[in-house]
C-alpha positions as a Markdown table, in Angstrom:
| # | Residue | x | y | z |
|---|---|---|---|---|
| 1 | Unk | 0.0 | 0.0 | 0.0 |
| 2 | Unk | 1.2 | 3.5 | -0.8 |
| 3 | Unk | 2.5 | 5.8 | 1.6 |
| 4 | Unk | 0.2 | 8.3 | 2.8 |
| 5 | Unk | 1.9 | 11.9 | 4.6 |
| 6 | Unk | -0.7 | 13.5 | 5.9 |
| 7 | Unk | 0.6 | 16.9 | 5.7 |
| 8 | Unk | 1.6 | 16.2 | 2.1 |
| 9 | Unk | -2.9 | 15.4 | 2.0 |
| 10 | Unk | -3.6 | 18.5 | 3.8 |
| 11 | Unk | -1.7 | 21.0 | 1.6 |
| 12 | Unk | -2.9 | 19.1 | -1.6 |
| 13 | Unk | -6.5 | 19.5 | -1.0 |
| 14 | Unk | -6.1 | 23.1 | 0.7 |
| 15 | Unk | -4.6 | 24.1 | -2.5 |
| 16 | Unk | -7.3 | 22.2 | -4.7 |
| 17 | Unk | -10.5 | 23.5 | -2.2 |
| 18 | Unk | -9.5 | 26.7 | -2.7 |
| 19 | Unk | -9.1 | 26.6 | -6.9 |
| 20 | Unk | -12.1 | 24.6 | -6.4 |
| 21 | Unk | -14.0 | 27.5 | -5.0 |
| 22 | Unk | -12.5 | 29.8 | -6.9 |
| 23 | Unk | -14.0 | 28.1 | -9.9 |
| 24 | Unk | -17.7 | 28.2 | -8.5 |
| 25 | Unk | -17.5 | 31.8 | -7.6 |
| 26 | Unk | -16.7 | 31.9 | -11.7 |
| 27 | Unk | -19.5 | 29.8 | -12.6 |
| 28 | Unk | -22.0 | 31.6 | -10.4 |
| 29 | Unk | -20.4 | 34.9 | -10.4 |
| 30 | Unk | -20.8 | 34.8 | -6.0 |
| 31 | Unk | -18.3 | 37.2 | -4.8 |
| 32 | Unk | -15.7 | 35.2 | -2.6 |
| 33 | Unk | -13.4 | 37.0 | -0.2 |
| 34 | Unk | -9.7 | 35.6 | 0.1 |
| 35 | Unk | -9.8 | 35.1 | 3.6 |
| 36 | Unk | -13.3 | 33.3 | 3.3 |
| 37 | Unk | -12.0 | 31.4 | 0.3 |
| 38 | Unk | -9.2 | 29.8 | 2.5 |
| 39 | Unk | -11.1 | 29.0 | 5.6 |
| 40 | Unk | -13.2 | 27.0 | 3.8 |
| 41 | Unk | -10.4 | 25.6 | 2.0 |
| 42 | Unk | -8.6 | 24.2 | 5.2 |
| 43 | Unk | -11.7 | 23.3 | 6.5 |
| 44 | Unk | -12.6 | 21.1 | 3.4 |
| 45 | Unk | -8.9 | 19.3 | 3.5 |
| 46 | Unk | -10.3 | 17.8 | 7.0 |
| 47 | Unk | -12.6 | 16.0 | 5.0 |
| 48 | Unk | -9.6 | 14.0 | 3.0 |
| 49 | Unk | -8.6 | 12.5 | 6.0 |
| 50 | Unk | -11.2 | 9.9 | 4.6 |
| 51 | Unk | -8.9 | 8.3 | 2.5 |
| 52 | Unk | -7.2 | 6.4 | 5.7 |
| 53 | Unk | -10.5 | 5.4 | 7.0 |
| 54 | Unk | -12.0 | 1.5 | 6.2 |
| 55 | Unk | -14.0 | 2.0 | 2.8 |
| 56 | Unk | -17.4 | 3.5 | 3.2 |
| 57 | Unk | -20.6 | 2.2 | 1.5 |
| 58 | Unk | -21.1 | 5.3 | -1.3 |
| 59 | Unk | -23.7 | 6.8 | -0.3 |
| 60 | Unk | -22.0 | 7.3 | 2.8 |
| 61 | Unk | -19.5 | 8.7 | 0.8 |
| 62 | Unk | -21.4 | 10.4 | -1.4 |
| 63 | Unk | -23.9 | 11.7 | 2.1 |
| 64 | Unk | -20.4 | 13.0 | 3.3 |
| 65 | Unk | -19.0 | 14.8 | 0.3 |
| 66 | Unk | -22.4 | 16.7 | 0.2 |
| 67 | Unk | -22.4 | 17.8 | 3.8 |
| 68 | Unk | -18.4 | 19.0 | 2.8 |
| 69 | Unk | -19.7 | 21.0 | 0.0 |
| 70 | Unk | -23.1 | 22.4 | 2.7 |
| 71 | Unk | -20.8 | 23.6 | 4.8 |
| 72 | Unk | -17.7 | 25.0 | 3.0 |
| 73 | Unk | -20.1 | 27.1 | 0.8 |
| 74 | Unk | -21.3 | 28.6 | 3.7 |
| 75 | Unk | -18.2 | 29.3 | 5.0 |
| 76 | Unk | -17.1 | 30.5 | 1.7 |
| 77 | Unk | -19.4 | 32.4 | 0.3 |
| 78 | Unk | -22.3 | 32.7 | 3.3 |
| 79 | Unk | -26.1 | 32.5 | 3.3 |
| 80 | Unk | -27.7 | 35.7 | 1.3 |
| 81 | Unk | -30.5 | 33.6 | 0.4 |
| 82 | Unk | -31.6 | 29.9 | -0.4 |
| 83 | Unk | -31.4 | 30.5 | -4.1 |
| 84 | Unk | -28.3 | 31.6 | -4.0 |
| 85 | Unk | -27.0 | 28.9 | -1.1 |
| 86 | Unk | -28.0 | 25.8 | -3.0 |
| 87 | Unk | -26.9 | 27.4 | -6.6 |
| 88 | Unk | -23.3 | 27.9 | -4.6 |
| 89 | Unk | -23.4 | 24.6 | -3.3 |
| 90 | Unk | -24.4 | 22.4 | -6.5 |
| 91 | Unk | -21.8 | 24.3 | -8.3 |
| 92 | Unk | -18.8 | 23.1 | -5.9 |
| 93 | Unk | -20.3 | 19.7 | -5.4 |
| 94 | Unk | -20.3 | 18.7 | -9.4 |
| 95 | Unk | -16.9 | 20.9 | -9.6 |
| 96 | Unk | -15.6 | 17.8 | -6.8 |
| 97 | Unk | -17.4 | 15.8 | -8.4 |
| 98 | Unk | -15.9 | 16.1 | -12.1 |
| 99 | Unk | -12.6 | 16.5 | -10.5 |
| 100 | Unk | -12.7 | 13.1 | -8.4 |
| 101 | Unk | -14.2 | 11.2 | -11.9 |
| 102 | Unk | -11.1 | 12.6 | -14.0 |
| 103 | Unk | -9.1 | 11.0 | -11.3 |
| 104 | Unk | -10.8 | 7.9 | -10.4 |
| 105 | Unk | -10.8 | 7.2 | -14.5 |
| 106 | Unk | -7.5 | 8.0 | -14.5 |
| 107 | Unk | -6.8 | 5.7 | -11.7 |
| 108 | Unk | -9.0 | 3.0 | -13.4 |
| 109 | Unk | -7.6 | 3.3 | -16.5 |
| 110 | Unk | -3.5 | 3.4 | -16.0 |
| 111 | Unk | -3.5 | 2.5 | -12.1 |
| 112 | Unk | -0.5 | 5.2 | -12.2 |
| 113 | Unk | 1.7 | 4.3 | -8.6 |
| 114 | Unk | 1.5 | 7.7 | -7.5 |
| 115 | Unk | -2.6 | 7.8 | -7.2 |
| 116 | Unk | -4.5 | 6.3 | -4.3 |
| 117 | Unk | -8.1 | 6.5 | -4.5 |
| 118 | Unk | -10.6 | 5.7 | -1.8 |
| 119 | Unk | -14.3 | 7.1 | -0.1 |
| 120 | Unk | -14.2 | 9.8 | -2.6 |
| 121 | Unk | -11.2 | 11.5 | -1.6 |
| 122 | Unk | -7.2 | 11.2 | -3.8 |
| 123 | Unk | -3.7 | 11.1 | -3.1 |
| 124 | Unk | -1.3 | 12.3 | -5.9 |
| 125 | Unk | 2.3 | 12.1 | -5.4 |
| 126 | Unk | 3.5 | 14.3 | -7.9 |
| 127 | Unk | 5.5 | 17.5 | -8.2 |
| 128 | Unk | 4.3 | 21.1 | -7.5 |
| 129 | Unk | 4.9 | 22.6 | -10.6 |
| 130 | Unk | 2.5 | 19.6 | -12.1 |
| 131 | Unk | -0.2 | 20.7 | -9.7 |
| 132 | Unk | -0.1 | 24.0 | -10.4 |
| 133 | Unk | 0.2 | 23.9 | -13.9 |
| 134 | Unk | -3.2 | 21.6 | -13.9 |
| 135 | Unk | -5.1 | 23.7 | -11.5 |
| 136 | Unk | -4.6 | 26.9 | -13.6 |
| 137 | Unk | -5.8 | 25.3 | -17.0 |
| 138 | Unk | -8.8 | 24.0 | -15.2 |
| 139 | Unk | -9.3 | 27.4 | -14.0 |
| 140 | Unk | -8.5 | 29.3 | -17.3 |
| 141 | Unk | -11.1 | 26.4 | -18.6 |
| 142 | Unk | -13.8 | 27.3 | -16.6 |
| 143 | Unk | -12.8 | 31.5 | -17.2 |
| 144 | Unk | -12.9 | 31.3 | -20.8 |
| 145 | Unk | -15.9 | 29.2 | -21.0 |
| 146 | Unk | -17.7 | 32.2 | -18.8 |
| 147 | Unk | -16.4 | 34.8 | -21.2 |
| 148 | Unk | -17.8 | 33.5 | -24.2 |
| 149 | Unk | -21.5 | 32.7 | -22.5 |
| 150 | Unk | -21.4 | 35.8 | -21.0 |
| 151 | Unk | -20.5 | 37.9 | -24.1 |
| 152 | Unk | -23.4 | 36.2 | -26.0 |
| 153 | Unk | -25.6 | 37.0 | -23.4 |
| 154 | Unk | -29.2 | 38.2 | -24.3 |
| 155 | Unk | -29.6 | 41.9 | -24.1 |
| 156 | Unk | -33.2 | 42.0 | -24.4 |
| 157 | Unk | -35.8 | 44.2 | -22.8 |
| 158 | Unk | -36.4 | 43.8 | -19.3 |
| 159 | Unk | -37.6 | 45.5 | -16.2 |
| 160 | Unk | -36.2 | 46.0 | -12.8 |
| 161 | Unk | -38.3 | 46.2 | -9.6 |
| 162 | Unk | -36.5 | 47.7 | -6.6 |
| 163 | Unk | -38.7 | 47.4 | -2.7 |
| 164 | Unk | -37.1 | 49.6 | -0.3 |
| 165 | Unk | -39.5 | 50.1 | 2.7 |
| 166 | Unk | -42.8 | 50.9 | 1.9 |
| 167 | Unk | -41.7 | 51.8 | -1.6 |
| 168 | Unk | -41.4 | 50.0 | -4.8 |
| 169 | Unk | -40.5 | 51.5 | -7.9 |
| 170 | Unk | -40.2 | 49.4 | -11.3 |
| 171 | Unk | -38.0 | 50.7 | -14.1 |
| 172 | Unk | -36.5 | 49.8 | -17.5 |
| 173 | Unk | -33.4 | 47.7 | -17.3 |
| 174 | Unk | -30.3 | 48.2 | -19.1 |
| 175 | Unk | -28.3 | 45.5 | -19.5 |
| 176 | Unk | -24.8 | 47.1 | -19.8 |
| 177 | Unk | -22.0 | 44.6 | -20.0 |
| 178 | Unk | -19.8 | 48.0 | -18.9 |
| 179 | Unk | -21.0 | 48.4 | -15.6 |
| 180 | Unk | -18.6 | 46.2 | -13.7 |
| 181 | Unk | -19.4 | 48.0 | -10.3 |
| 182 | Unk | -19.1 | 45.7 | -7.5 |
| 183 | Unk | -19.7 | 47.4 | -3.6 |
| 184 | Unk | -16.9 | 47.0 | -2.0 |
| 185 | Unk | -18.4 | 45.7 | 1.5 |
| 186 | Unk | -20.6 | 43.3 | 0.2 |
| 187 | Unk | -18.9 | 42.2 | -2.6 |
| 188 | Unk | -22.9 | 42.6 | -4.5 |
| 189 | Unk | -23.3 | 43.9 | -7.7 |
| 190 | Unk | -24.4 | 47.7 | -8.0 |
| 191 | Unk | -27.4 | 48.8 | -10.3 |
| 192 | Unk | -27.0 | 51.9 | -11.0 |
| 193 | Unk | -30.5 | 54.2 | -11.5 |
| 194 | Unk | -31.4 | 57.8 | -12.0 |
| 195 | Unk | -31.6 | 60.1 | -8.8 |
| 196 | Unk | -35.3 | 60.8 | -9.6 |
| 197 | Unk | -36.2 | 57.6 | -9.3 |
| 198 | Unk | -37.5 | 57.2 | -6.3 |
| 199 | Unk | -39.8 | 59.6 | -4.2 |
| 200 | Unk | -38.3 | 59.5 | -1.2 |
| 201 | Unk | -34.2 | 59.0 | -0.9 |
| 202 | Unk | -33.3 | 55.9 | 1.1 |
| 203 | Unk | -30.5 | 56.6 | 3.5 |
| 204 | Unk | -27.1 | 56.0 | 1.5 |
| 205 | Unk | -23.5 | 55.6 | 2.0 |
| 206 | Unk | -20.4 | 56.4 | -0.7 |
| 207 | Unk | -18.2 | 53.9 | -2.7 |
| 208 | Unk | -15.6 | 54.4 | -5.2 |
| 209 | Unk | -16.4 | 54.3 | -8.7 |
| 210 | Unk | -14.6 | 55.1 | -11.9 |
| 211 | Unk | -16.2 | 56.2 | -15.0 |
| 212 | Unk | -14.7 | 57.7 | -18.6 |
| 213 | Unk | -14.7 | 61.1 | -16.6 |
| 214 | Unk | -12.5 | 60.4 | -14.2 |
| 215 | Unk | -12.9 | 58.8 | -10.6 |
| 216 | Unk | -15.6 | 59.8 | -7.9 |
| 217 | Unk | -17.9 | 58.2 | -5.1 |
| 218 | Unk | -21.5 | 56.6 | -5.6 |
| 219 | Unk | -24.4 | 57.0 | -3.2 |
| 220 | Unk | -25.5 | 53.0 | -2.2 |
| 221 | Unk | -28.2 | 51.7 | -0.6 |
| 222 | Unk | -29.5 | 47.9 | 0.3 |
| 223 | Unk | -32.7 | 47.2 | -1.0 |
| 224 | Unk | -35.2 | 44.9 | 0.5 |
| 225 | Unk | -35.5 | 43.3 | -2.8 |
| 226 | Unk | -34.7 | 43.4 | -6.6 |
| 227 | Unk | -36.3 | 41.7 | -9.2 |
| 228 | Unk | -35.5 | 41.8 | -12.7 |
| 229 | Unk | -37.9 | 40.3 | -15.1 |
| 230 | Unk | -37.4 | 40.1 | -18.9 |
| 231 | Unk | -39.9 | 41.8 | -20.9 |
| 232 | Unk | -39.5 | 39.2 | -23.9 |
| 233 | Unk | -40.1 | 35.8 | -22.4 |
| 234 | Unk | -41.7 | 36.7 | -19.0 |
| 235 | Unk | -39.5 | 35.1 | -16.7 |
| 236 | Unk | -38.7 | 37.1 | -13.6 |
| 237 | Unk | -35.5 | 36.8 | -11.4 |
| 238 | Unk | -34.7 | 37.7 | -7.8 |
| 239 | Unk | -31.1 | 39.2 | -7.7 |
| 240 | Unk | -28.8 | 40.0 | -4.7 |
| 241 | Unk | -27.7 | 43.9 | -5.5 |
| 242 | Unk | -27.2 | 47.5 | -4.3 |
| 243 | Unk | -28.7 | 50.0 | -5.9 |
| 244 | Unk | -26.4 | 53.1 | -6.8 |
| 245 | Unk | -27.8 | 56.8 | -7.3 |
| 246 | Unk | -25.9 | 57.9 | -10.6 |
| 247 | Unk | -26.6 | 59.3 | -14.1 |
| 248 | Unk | -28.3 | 56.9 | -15.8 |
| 249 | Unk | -31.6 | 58.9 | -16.8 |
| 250 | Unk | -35.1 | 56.8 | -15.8 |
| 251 | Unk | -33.0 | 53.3 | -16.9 |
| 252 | Unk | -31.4 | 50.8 | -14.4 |
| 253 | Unk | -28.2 | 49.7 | -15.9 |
| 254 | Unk | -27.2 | 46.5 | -14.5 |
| 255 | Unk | -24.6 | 43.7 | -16.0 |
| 256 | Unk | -26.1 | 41.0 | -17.7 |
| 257 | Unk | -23.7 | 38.7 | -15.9 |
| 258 | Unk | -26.1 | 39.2 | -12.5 |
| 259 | Unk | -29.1 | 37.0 | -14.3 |
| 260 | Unk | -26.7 | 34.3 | -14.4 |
């Protein structure tokens, strides 16, 4: 039986959680915080510790990689909403779970010395340089793949409804793929809509923003809820956002990638 280091285990999955979850924040566009993204990564390599355990029956296995991906997406990314919680989590699991076929086939197929294989969890004995070099072209994989889906993304008509209070004010929607504003605190998206849009200001605070006229700060606010529904096919959308107080006429400009 191969030898297993255990620190050599620890640092290999750290490493992987962490592209891992890097990868789902790309596929669901969830904003991930470096710190966050680590915790969750250390916390996940716990769960290799598997592989020196008796073999499990797999749904046990299966039971326990879920409960893995539960709780490291909460860690990682937190709990805005349900939607958002089990999109997170389904994303990481089939991200493991792609990852552990590729290297149970491989093992299957070549039975290659330096791979050990057991209740869903790997050892690889190989060189660093190897496991970065893989990591980074699954990640530039998963990038491009996002670019091209989100350039092609429809830019129809739609309609954004924005509850603050006791108010609720519906507007046209832009989709803009050129507003990239993120807030800063949240990590949420910003849709940005005209100051005379609603009758009575919510209280807001100031983040940075850059636009072709130079650099300045945009009044925020948290709504209660925004919901973006597309004129054309009728299907509406709840969306985690802040709403900036900008230029942008009776419209709110919003990036396409947030329907995603």
């Amino acid at each position: 039986m191969q030898t297993i280091y255990i620190d050599v285990l620890l640092t290999l999955n750290i490493y992987v959680n962490f592209f891992l979850l890097r990868i789902t924040a790309r596929l669901t566009h969830s904003p991930l915080k470096a710190g966050r993204c680590i915790l969750a990564a250390a916390y996940g390599s716990l769960y290799s510790l598997t592989i020196i355990l008796p073999e499990m029956p797999t749904p046990l296995s299966v039971a326990v990689k879920l409960f893995a991906a539960c709780t490291m997406s909460a860690i990682a990314f937190g709990y805005r909403s349900r939607r958002l919680f089990i999109l997170n989590t389904a994303a990481f699991f089939a991200a493991n779970f792609v990852l552990a076929g590729t290297v149970y086939a491989v093992y299957t197929w070549l039975s290659p010395e330096s791979v050990h294989f057991a209740n869903g969890s790997f050892y690889i004995d190989l060189s660093l340089i190897v496991l970065i070099v893989t990591t980074a072209v699954m990640y530039l994989a998963v990038y491009v793949f996002r670019l091209l889906t989100d350039s092609t993304a429809d830019r129809g008509t739609y309609s954004v409804t924005i509850r603050k209070g006791r108010e609720t004010v519906r507007l046209s929607g832009l989709a803009d793929t050129g507003n990239s504003l993120v807030d800063f605190f949240t990590g949420a998206p910003v849709i940005i809509c005209g100051s005379g849009s609603f009758s009575e200001m919510p209280r807001t605070r100031l983040i940075p923003c850059g636009t072709v006229s130079g650099n300045g700060l945009l009044p925020v606010f948290k709504p209660d809820e925004v919901v973006i529904t597309d004129c054309t096919s009728g299907e509406t959308k709840p969306v985690t956002a802040v709403i900036g107080i900008g230029e942008s006429g009776e419209n709110a400009v919003f990036n396409p990638k947030i329907l995603n």
